[in-house]
VMD Tcl script that builds the backbone (N, CA, C; Angstrom):
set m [mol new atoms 228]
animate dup $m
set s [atomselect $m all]
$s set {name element resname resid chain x y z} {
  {N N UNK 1 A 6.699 28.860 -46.558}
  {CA C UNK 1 A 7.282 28.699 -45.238}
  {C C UNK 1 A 8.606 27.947 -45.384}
  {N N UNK 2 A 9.527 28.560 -44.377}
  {CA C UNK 2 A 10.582 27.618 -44.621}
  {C C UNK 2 A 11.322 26.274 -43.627}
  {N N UNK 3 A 11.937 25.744 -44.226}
  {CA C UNK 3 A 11.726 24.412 -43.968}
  {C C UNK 3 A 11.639 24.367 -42.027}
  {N N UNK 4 A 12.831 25.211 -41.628}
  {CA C UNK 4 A 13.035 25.597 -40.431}
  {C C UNK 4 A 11.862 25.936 -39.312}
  {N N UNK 5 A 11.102 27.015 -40.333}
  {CA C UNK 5 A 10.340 28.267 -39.669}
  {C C UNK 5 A 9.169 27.422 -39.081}
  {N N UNK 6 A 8.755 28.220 -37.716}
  {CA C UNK 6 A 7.744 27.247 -36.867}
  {C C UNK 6 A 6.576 28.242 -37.295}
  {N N UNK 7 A 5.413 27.782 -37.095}
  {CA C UNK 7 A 4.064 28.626 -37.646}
  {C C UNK 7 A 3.877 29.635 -36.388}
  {N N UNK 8 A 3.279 30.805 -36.526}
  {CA C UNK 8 A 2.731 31.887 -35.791}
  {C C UNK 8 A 1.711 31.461 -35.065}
  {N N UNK 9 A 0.682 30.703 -35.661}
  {CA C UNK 9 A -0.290 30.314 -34.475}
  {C C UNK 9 A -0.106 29.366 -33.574}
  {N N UNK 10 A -0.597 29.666 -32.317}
  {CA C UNK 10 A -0.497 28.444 -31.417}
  {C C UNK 10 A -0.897 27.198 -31.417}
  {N N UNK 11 A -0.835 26.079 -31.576}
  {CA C UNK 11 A -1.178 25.311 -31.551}
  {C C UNK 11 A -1.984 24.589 -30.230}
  {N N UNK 12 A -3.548 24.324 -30.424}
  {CA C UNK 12 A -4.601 24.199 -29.089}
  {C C UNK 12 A -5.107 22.680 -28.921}
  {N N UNK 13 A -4.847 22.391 -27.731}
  {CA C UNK 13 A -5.268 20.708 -27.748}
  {C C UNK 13 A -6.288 20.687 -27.868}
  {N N UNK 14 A -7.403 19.390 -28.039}
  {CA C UNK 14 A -8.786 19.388 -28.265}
  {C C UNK 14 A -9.431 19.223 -26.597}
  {N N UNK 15 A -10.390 19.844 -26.533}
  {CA C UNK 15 A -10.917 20.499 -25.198}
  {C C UNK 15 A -10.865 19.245 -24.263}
  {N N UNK 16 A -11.853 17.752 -25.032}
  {CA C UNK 16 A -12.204 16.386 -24.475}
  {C C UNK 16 A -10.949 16.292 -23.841}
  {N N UNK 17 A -9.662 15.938 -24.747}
  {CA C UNK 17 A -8.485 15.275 -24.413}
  {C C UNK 17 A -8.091 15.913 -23.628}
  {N N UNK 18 A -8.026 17.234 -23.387}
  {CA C UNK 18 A -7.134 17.976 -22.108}
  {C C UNK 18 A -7.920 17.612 -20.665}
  {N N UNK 19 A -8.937 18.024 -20.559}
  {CA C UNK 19 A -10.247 17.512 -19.833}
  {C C UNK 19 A -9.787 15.965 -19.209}
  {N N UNK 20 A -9.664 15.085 -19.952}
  {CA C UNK 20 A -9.597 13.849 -19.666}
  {C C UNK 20 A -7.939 13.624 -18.966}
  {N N UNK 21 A -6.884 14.044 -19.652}
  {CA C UNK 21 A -5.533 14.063 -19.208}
  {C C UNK 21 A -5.427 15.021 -18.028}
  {N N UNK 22 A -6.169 15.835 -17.554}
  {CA C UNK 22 A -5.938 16.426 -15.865}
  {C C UNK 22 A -7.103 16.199 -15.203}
  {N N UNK 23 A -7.352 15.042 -15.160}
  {CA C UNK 23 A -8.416 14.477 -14.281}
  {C C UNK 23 A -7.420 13.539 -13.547}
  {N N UNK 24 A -7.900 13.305 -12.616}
  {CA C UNK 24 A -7.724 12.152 -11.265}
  {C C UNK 24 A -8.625 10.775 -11.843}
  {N N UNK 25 A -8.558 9.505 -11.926}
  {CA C UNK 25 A -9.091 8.332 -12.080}
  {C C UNK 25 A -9.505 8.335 -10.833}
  {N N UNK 26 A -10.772 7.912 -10.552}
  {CA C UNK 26 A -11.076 7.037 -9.157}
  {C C UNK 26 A -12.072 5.909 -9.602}
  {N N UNK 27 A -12.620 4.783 -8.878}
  {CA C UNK 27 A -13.056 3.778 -9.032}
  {C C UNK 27 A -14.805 3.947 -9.483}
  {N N UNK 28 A -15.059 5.010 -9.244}
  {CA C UNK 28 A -16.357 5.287 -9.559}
  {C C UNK 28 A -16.111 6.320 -10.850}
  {N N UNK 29 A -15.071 6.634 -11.219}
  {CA C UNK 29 A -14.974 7.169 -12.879}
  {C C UNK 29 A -15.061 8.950 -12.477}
  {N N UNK 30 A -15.124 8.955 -11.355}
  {CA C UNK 30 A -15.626 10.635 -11.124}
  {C C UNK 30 A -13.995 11.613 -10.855}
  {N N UNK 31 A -13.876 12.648 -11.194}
  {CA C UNK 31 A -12.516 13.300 -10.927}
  {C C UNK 31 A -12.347 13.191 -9.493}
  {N N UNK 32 A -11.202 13.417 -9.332}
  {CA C UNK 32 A -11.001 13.511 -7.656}
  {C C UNK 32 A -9.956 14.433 -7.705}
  {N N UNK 33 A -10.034 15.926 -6.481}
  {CA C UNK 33 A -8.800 16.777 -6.536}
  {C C UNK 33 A -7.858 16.096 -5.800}
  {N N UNK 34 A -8.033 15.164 -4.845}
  {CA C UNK 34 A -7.188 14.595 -3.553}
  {C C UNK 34 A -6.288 13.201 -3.709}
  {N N UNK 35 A -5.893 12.769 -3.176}
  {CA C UNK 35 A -4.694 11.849 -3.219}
  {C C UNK 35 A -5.897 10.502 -2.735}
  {N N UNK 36 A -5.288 9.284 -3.850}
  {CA C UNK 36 A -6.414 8.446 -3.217}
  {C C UNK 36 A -5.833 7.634 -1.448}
  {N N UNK 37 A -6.351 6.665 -1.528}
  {CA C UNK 37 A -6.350 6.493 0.143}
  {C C UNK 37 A -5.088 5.168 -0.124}
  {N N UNK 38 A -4.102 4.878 0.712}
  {CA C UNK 38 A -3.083 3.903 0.525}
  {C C UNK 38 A -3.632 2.606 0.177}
  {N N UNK 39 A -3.320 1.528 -0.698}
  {CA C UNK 39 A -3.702 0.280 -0.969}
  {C C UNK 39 A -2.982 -0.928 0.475}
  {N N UNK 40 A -4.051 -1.278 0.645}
  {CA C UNK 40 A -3.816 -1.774 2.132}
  {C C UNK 40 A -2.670 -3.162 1.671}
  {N N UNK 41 A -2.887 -3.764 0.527}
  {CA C UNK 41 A -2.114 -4.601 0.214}
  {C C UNK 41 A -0.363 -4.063 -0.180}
  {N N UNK 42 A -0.262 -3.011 -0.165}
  {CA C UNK 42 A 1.362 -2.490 -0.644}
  {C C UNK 42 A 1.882 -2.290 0.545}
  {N N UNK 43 A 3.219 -3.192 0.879}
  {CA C UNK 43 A 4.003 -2.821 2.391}
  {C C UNK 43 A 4.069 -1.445 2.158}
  {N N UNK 44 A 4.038 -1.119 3.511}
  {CA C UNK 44 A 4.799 0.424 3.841}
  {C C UNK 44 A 6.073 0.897 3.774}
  {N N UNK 45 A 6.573 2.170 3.956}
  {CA C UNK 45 A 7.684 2.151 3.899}
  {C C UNK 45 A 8.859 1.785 4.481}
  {N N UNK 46 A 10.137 1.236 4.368}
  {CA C UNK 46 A 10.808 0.896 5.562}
  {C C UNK 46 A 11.521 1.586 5.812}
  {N N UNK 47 A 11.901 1.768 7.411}
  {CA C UNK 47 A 12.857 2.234 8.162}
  {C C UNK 47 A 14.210 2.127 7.523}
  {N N UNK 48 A 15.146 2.944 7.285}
  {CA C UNK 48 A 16.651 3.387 6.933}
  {C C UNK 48 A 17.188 2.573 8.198}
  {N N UNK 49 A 18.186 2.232 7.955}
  {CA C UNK 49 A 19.277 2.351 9.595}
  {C C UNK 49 A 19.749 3.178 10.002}
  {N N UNK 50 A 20.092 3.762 11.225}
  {CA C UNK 50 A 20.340 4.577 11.847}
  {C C UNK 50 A 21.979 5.199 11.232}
  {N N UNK 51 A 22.402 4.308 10.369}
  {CA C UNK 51 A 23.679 4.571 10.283}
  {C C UNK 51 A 23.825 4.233 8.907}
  {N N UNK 52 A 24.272 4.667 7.823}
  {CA C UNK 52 A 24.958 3.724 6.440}
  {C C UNK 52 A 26.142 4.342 6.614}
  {N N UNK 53 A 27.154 3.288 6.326}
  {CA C UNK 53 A 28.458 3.284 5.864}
  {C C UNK 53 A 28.977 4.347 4.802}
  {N N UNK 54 A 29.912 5.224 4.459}
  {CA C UNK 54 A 29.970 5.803 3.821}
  {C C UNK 54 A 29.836 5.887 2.057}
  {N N UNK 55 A 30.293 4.576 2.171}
  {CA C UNK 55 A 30.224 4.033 0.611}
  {C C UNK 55 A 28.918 3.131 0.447}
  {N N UNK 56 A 27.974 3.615 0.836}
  {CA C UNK 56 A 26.859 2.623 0.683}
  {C C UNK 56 A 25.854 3.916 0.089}
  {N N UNK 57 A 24.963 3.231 -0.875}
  {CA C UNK 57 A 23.948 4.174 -1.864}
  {C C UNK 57 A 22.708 3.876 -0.901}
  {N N UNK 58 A 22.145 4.926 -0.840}
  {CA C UNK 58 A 20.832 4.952 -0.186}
  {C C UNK 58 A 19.790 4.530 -0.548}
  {N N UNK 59 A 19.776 4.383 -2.004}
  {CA C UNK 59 A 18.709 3.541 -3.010}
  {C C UNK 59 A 18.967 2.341 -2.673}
  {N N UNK 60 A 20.621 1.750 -2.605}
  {CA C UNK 60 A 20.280 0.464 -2.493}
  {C C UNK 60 A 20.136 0.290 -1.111}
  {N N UNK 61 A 20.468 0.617 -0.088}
  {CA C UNK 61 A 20.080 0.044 1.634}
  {C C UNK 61 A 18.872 0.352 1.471}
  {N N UNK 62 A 18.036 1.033 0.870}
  {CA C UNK 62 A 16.627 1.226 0.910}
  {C C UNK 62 A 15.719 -0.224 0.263}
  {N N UNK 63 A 16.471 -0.328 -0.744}
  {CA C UNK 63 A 15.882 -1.125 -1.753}
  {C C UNK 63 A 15.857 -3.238 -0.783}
  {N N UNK 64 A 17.254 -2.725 -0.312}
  {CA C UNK 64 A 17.277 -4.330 0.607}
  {C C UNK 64 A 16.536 -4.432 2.052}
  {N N UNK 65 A 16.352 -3.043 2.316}
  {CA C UNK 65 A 15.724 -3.303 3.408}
  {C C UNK 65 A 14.089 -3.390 3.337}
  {N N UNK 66 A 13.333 -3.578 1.954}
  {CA C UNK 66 A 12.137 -3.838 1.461}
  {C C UNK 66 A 11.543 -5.258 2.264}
  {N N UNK 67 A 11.166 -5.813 2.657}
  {CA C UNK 67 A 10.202 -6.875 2.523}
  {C C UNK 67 A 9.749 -7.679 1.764}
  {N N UNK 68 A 10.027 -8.634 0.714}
  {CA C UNK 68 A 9.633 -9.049 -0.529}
  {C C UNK 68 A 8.473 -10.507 0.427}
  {N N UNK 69 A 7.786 -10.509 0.096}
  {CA C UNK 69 A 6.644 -11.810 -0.019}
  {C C UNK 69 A 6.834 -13.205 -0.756}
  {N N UNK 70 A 7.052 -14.211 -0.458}
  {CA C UNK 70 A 6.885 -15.091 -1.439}
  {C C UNK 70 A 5.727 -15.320 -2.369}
  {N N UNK 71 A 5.832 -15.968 -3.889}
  {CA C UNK 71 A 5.255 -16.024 -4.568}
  {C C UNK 71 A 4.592 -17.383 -4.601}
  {N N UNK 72 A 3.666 -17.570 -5.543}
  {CA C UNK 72 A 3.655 -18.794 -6.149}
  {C C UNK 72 A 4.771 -20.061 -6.879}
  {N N UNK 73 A 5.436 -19.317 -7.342}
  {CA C UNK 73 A 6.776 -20.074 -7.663}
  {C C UNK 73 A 7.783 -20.224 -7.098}
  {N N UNK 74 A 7.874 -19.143 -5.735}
  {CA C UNK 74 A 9.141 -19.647 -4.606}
  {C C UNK 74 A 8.967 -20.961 -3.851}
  {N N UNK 75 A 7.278 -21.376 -4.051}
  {CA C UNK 75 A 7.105 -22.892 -3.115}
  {C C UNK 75 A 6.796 -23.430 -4.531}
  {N N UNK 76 A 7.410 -23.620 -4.857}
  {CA C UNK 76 A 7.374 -25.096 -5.890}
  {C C UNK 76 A 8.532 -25.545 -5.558}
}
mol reanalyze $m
mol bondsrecalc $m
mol representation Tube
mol addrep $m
């Protein structure tokens, strides 16, 4: 074979590992086809402004208009 040349047969993942990599995780270990349910602790999304400026990135007015929480180390 040469150094280049790719082999003729296909190459087949092992059955377990494919099995396991298109599964859904859920908390009871069982597949799930569906989207799990929102984590009540993650803010939601926020509202855009009605308006951005032309030179303004939408990632970032998105990103400032987040909600951040204080931590443990913002009250020290």
């Amino acid at each position: 074979m040469a150094k280049n040349e790719v082999p003729k047969e296909p190459v087949e993942a092992p059955e377990a590992d494919v099995y396991e990599q298109r599964r859904h995780a859920t908390d009871d270990g069982t597949a799930s086809a569906g989207t799990s349910a929102p984590d009540p602790e993650e803010p939601g999304v926020p509202d855009l402004p009605p308006y951005l400026p032309s030179d303004a990135d939408p990632a970032d007015v998105f990103e400032q208009s987040r909600i951040v929480d204080y931590d443990e180390d913002d009250y020290r």
